[in-house]
N, C-alpha and C positions, 0 to 999 in steps of 0.2 A: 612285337613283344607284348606291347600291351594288349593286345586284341586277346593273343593266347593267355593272360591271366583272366580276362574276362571269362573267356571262356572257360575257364577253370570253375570260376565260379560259378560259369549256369551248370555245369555239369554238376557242382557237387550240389547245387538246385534243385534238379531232375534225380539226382539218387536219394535225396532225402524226403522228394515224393514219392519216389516207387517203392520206398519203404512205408509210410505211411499209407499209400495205397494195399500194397501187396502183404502189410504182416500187420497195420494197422485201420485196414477195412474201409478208410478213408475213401469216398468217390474220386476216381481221378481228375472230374471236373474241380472239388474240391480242396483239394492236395495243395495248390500254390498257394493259394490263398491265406489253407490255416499254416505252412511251411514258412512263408513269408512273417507273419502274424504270431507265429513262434520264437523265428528268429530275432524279431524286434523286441519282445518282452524280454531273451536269455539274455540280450545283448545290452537291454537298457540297465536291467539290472546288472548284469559285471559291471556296467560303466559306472554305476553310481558306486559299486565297492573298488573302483580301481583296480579292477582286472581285466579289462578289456583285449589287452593282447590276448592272455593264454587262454580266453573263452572263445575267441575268434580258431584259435589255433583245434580246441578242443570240439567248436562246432564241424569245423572244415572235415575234420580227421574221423571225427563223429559221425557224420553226414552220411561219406565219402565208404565209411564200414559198413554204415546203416543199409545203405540202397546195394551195397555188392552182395549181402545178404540176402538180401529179399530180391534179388532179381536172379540168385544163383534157382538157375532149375534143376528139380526135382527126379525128372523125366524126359523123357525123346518129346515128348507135346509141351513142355513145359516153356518156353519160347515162347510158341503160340500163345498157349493161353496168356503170358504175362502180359505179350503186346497187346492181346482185348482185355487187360484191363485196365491197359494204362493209358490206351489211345483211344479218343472219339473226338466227335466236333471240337469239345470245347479244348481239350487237352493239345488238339493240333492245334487250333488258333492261338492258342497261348507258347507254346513252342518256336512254333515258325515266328509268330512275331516278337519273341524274347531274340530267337537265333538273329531276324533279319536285321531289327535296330541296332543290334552289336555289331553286326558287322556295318552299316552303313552309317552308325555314326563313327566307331573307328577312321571312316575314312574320311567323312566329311568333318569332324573337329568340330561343332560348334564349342562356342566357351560362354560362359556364363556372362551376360549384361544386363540387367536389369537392376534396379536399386536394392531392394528389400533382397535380392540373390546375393549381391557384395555385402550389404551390413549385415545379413543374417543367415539366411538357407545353406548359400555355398560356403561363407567361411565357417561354418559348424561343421562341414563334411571336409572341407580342407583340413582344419585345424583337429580336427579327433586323427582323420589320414596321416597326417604327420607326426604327431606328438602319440598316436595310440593312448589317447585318454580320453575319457570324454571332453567336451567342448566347451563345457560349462565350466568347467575347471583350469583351462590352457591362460596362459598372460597374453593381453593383445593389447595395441597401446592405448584401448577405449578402457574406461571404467563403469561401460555399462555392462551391467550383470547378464550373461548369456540365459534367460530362463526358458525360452521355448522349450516344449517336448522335443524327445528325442525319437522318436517313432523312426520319422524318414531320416532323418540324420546316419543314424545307425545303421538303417538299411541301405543308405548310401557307402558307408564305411565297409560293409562286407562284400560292395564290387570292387573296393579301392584298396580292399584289403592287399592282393597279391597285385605287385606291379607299382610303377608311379601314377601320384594321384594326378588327376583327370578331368576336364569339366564334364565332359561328353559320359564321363563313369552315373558321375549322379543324374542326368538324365535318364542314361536306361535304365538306372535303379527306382524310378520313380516311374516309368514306363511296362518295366518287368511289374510293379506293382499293379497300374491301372489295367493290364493281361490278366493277371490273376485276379480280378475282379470279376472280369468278361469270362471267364473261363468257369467263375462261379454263375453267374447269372445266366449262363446258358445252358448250366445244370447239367443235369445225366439225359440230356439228347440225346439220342442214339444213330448211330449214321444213315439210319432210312428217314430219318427227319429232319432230311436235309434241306427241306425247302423251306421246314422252321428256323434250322439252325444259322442257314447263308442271309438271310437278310436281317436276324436279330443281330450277326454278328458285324452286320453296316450300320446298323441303328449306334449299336457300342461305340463303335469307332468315332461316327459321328458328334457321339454326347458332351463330349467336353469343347467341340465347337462350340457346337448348337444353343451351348447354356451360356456363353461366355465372350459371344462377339455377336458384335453388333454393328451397324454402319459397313461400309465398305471400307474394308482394312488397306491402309497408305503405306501399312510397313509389317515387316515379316511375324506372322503370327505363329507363335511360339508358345502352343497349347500344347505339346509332346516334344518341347523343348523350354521349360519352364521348372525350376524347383522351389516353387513357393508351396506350397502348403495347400492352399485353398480346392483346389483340384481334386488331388487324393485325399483331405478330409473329408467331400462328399460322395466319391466313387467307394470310400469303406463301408461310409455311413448306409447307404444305397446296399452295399455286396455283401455287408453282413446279415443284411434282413434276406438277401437271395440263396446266401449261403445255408441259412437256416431253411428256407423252402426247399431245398435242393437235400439236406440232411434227412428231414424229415418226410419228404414225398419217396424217397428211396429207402426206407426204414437204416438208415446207418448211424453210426455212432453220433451221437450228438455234442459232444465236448468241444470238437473245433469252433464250436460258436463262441467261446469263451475269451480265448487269444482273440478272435477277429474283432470282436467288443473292444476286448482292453487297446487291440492296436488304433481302433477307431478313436480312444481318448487319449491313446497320445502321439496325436500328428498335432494339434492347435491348440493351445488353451481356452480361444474362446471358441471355438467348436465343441469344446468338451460338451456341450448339449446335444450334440448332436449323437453323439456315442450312447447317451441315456435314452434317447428316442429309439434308438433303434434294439437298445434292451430293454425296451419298455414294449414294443413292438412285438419281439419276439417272446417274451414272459407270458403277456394277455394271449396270446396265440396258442403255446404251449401249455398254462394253466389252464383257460376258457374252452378249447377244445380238446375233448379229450377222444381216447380214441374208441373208446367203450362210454359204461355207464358213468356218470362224472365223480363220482366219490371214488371208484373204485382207482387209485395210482397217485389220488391226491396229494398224499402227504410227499411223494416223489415229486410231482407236477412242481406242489410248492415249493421244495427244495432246488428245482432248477430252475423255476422263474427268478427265484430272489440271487440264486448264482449270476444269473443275467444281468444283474442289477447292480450284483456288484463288481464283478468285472472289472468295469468303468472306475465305479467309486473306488477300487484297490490302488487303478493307476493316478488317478485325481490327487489320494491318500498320501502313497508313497513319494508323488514325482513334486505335487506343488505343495500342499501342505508340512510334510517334511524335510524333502531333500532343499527344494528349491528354498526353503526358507531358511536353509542352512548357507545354499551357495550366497542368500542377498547377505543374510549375517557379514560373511566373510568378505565379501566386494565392500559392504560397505565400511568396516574394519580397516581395509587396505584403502580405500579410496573413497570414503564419505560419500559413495553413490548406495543407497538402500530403498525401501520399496516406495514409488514413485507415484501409486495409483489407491484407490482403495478397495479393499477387498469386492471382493464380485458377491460374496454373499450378504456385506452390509449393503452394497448397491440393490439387489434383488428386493429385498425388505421392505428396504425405506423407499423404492421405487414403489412397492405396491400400494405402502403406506401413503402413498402419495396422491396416486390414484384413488383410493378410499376415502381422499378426504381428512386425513389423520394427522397430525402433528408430525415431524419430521428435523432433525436437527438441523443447523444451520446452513452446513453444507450445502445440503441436497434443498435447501428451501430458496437461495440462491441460486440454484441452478434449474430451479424449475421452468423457467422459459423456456431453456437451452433443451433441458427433457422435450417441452409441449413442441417447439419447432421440429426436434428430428422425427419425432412421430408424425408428425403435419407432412414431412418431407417427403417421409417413406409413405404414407400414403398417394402422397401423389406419384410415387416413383411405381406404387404398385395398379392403381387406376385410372391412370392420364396419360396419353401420350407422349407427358415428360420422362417417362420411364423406360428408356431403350435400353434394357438389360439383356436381350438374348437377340437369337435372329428371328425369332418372333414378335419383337416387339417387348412390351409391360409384361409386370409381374401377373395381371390378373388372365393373358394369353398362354402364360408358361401353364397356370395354376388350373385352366382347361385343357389343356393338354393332357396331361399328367393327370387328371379324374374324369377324363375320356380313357387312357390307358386302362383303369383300372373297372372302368363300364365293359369294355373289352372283357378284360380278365373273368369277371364275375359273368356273364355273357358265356363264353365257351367253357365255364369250367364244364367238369363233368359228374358233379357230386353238389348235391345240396349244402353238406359242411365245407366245402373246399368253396363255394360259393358266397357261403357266409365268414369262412375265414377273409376273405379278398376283401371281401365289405367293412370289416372291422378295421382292417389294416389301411382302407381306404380313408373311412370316416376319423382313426385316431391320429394319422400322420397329418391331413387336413386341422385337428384342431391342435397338433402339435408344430404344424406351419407357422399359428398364431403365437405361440408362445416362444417361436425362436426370433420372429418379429420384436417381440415385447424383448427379448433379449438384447436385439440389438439396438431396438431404440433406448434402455437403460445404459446402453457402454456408450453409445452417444453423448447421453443427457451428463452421465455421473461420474465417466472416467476420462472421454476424449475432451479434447478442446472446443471453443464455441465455435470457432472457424470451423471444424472438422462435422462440428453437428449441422452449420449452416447450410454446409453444401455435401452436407453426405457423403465425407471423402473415402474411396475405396470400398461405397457401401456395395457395388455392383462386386466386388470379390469376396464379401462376406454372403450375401443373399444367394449367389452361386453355389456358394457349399451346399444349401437345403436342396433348391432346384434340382440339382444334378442326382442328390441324393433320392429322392422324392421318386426323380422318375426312375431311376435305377431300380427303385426298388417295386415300383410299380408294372417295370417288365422282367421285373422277376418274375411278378403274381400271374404275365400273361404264358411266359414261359409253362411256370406251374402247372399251370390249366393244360395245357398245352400235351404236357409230360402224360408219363405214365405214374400214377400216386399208389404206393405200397404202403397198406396199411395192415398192423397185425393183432388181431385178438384172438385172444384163452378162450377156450372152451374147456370145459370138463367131456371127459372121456371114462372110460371106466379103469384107464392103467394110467391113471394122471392127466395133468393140462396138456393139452397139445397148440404148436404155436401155429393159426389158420392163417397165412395170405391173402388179401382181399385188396385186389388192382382195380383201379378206376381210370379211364380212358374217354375223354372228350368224344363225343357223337361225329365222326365224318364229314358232317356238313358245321358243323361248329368248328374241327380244328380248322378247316377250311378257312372260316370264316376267321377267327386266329391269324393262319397266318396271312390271310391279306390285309388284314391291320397292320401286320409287320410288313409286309411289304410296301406300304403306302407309305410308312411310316418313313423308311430306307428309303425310298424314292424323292419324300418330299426332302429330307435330311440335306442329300444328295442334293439335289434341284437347288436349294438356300444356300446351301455354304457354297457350290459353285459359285450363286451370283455375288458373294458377299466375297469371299477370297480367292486372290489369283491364284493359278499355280507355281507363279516362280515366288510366292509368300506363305507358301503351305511349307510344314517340316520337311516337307518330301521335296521340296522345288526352290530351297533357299541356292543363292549366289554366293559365294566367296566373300562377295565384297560385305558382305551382310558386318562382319567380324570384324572388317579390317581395323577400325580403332582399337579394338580392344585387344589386337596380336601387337600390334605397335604399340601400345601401351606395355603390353608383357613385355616384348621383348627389350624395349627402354628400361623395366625392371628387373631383368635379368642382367643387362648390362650392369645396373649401377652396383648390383647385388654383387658381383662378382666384382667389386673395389671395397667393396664392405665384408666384416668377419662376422661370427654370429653372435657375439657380441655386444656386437651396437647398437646404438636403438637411433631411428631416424625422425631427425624434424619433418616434417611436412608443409612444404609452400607451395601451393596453387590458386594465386591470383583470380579473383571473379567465379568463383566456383561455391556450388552448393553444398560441398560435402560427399555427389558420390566418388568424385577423384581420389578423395581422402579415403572411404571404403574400400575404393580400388585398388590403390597404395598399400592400406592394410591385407587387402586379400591376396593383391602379389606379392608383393614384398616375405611372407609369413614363410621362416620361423622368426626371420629379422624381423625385429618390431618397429612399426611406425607409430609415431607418437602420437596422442590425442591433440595434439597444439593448441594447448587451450586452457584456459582454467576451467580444473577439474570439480572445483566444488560447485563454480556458477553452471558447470553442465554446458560449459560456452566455449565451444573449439572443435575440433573435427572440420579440418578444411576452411574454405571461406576468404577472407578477404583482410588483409592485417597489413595497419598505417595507425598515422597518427591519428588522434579524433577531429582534429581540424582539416586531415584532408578528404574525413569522409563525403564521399559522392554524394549524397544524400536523396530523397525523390525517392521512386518507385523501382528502385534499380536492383537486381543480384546484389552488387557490391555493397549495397546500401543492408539490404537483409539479412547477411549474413557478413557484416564487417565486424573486425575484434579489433578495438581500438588500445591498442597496447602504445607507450611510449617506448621507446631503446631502452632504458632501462627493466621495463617491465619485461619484455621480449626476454631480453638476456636473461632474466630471474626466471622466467619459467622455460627456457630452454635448460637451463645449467639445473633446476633442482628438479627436472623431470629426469635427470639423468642422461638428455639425446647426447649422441658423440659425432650425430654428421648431422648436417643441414641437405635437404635436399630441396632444390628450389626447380622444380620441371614445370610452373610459369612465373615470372616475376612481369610486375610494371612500373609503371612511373610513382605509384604512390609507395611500393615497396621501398625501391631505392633511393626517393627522398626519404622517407622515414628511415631506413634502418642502415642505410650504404656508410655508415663509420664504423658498424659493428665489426665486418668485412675487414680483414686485411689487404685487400686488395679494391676496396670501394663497387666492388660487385662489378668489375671489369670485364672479369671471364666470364661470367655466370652474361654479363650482357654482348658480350661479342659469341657466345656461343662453345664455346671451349672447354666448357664442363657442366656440371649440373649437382656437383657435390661440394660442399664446404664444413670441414673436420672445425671441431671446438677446439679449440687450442686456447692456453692465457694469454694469448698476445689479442684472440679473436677469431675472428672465423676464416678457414686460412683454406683456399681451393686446394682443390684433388686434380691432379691431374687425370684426364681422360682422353679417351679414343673415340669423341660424340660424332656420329654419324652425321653428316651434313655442317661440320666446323668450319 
């Protein structure tokens, strides 16, 4: 059943590109991408005005009209024709591989484990799936304010729309995205170039390995089984500068570069640079070359460079500066948690101010160490062998790669301008390399913690967005070259302007040479990720057993959930634990709410370890880093004015039940012979549930 709502969805997918194909001129390489990229702008907005249901309902039905339209033919040929325009290299690779992963994750089930998947990714696509609101607005029992973009969220939401929600759902929706990437970047191939089009589309596949693992992988690598962000921020950022080559090398409408901008700025917040590069990218491009004399379209030119530009800035506008400044308001109204960090654009300033040698307020003059280490860090991380960020090796291996690609590009193109556009595009992303660097050594220095700057926590999944992005878009430019380039200029005539066509086509021994740069490229890809990952740790080769915690966790949660009403709100104990059990708790457990266990104003709870303070473990221990030293008194005080009505204790130990085993009506008896795993508030105390615990 659910497989068949999936598919509902790719279908009404595929008819809302063959309308924009077929009545809106859109490339059908093109078509997912801006369709996708549409979808997530109509959809963020309903969510922010709390219509999210009927705009769902209105896209589906929308869609669903749109493409039976434009696919109705015409004529006895009209079949034909529709299918050449809807089907080429790029259009099957994106099809076949949307169809394939639907069905082969349908059957293999993975489920979401990863940390930042439970606190963040998955339960924003769970909790809009169930409650049909956005996610940023739903109660959960934390009091941190939900503010990530909604980009992938949302586009998760409309595979989970029709059917029950899913983990395996947001995976192919984040899959179905990275397709329509590749489907732009392989542009308007056309099926005789096929020997370009087969091996660029191995390089694709490869790319988000290739930039994002390193060492010999110990455990199942889950690059096309991951919904973090990081991934699709740089495969946008990378497919909207291809998508623009692809619009523009086939004279087509150029608008879809707009959506694909804005959805490029709202997948991350600290990506959002990444979104301005690549409208910055495509501006210099379409102002600086023009297709004629350079005055002559100018004031046009200008008008759609600056459109590029703002894109970005409209989602930036609307999502963090307005909205999100509304949702912290209100979190922090309800629950004294409000904004946490400082703004990115007084860090940018007084960062630079700093660098300059300038005065700088206290803050940042305090943390100026912390600034000079993460750049010390990331230096080395980009020019020393301390830098294992890809299968290459350092940052400075990637950073040759990637302007070898673009040597390529400029090399086969087939026009002088097309030549010196590659170079531009070359030389601007290079010094915009720099400036995402300088970006991230300021969120180091000015916003994360000193630990976090010391050892550059998670800096390999931020520095991946660009890489990924960089080269993507850099085999776009080989692509390009590659392609066939339609360019049109006016002529005066004597019965008006007439519009001239004017194709340019790479020399024979240059596409050649083209694609056996892609071929080496596929080969060495190939060659690396074999020796680096197994086959039974690729998406394609995982075991059962991969999950099995995380099904036995569910299904413990469905159990208990089925003694609980909706209701209730649940305490959360699990002894010696960091916090993601507690995430987990939350993300199964939902719509029932699991409570933050913790005091809310110190930001001190979510999981972890609770006793008295004298029996902390102390030392280098879990229990020690994350212990909440609550007396019985205190415990009861924040259990009873959090409002919880059950105790759910699925681990206790010895420090538990010394501390708190009076609370218990029954001295935590059952809960220690194994008998249950629930205890209802009651004013006598905390009073077992009876249960049917598997293994009693």
């Amino acid at each position: 059943m659910e497989l068949l709502a999936v598919l509902c969805a790719v279908a009404v997918l595929f008819l809302l590109c063959a309308a924009l194909t077929l009545k809106l001129h859109i490339p059908a390489s093109a078509a997912p991408l801006t369709a996708l990229a549409c979808l997530a702008a109509v959809l963020t907005l309903a969510g922010i005005a709390n219509l999210l249901y009927p705009a769902m309902w209105v896209l589906y039905l929308g869609s669903a009209a749109a493409g039976v339209w434009a696919l109705r033919p015409t004529d006895a040929d009209g079949w034909r024709h529709r299918a050449k325009e809807l089907f080429c290299p790029a259009t099957v690779l994106f099809w076949a591989a949307a169809l394939g992963f639907a069905v082969y994750f349908s059957i293999r089930q993975p489920l979401c484990t990863g940390y930042d998947e439970l606190s963040l990714w998955a339960t924003a696509v769970k909790t809009t799936t169930v409650s049909h609101t956005l996610y940023t607005t739903v109660e959960l029992g934390t009091p941190w304010a939900a503010t990530q973009n909604a980009g992938l969220p949302v586009l998760g939401y409309f595979f989970q729309f029709l059917g029950h929600y899913a983990d395996w759902k947001i995976y192919l929706a984040y899959d179905v995205l990275y397709f329509a990437v590749y489907a732009a970047v392989l542009g308007a191939l056309p099926w005789k170039s096929w020997r370009t089009a087969v091996p660029a589309a191995a390089v694709l596949w490869f790319v988000p390995y290739f930039f994002t693992t390193y060492n010999h992988t110990l455990h199942l690598c889950t690059v096309y089984m991951s919904c973090y962000g990081d991934i699709p921020a740089g495969l946008v950022f990378g497919g909207a500068v291809a998508l623009w080559l692809t619009l523009r090398g086939q004279d087509a409408p150029r608008w879809p570069v707009f959506p694909v901008l804005a959805l490029a700025a709202n997948i991350k917040a600290n990506d959002f640079v990444l979104s301005l590069v690549a409208a910055g990218l495509v501006a210099v491009d379409v102002w600086l070359f023009a297709e004629g004399p350079f005055k002559r379209g100018l004031l046009r030119r200008t008008g759609f460079a600056v459109g590029c530009m703002a894109a970005p800035m409209a989602v930036y506008y609307i999502w963090n500066v307005r909205y999100i400044s509304w949702v912290v308001a209100q979190k922090s109204l309800e629950s004294g948690v409000g904004e946490t960090s400082q703004p990115l654009a007084a860090v940018v300033v007084n960062g630079i101010r700093m660098l300059l040698g300038k005065p700088v307020p206290d803050y940042y003059a305090a943390r100026e160490e912390q600034f000079r280490t993460a750049m010390a860090q990331m230096g080395q991380q980009f020019w020393t062998s301390a830098g294992k960020l890809s299968m290459i090796g350092q940052g400075r291996n990637i950073a040759a790669l990637i302007l070898l690609v673009f040597a390529a590009a400029i090399v086969v193109a087939g026009s002088r301008a097309l030549r010196a556009r590659i170079a531009t595009m070359g030389v601007l992303s290079l010094v915009c390399f720099g400036g995402y660097n300088l970006e991230l050594a300021l969120s180091y220095g000015f916003i994360f913690k000193a630990s976090q700057a010391a050892s550059l926590v998670d800096y390999n999944r931020y520095i991946y967005s660009y890489y990924i992005g960089w080269f993507v878009l850099a085999l776009g430019c080989l692509l390009a070259a590659l392609c066939t380039q339609i360019a049109v200029r006016q002529v005066s005539e004597p019965d008006g302007p007439t519009a001239v066509f004017l194709t340019t086509r790479t020399a024979p021994r240059r596409e050649l040479a083209g694609q056996g740069v892609l071929l080496l490229l596929a080969a060495g890809m190939l060659l690396r990720s074999n020796q680096l990952i197994l086959p039974q740790l690729s998406v394609l080769g995982f075991s059962d057993s991969e999950f099995t915690d995380r099904r036995n966790a569910r299904q413990e949660a469905a159990l208990v959930s089925s003694y609980l009403s909706a209701d209730d709100r649940v305490f959360f104990v699990h002894q010696g634990e960091d916090g993601q059990d507690w995430f987990a708790a939350v993300f199964d457990f939902y719509p029932i709410l699991v409570d933050y266990s913790g005091d809310t104003a110190a930001m001190f709870g979510g999981g972890g370890t609770l006793g008295l303070a004298e029996l902390d473990p102390g030392g280098d221990t879990l229990e020690h880093r994350y212990y909440h030293a609550y007396t019985a008194a205190e415990l009861e005080q924040v259990v009873r004015d959090n409002g919880c009505t059950v105790l759910y204790l699925q681990r206790i130990d010895d420090i538990f039940v010394n501390s708190y085993a009076d609370l218990f009506t029954d001295g935590l008896a059952a809960a220690q012979t194994g008998s249950t795993l629930l205890y209802r508030v009651t004013e006598a105390g905390y009073a077992p549930v009876e249960m049917e615990v598997a293994g009693a």
